[in-house]
N, C-alpha and C positions, 0 to 999 in steps of 0.2 A: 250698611250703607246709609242708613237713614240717621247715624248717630255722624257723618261725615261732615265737613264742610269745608270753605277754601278763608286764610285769612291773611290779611294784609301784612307784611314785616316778619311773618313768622322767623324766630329765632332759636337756633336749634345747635347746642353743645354737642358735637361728634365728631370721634377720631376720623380724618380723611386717609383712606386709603392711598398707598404710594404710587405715585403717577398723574394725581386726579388735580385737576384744579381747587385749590385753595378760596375762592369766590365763584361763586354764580347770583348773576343779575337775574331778575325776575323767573328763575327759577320752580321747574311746576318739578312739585315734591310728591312723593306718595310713601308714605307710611303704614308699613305692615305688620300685625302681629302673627304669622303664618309660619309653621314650619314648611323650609326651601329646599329641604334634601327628602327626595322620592322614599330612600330605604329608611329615612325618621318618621315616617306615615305611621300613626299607632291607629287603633281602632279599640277601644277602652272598652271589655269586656265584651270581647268579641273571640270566637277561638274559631280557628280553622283548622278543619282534619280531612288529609286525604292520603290516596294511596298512588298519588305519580308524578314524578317530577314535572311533565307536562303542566298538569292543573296549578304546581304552583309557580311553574313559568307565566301562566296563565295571570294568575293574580299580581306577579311581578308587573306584568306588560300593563294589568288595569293601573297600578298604581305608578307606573311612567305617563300614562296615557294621561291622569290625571292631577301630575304634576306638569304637563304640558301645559292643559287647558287650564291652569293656572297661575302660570308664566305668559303665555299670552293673555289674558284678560290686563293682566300688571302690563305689558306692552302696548297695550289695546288705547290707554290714555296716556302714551307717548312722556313716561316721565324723563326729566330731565335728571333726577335724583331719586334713587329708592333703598328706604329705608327700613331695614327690618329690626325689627325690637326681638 
């Protein structure tokens, strides 16, 4: 966050999704490099081993849980546009 900041005129080449308006005025943007799909969650050199469907319903549920609280915090500053790379 601390490499963040807000700038005037920002200008920005990107296909618009079908449906969407073509311009936005004074438009508050947020720009994310985050993977957005819960079951794209890796953990790089991490291994999990068990023995019960339960436990890894369990870790399912952590990694919904924490694509939630991740989707709102991105809601939290009310973007008008969001952009993920």
């Amino acid at each position: 966050m601390k490499d963040s900041f807000l700038e005037e005129g920002f200008l920005l080449e990107k296909e618009i999704s079908t449906g969407t308006p073509n311009e936005r005025l004074n438009a508050k943007v947020l720009i994310a490099n985050t993977p957005m799909d819960y079951d794209k969650i890796k953990i790089f050199g991490t291994r999990v081993q068990t023995d019960s469907m339960d436990k890894v319903a369990e870790i399912e549920q952590a990694e919904r849980d924490k694509m939630k609280k991740k989707v709102d915090k991105i809601l939290a500053y009310k973007p008008d546009i969001f952009i993920n790379r």
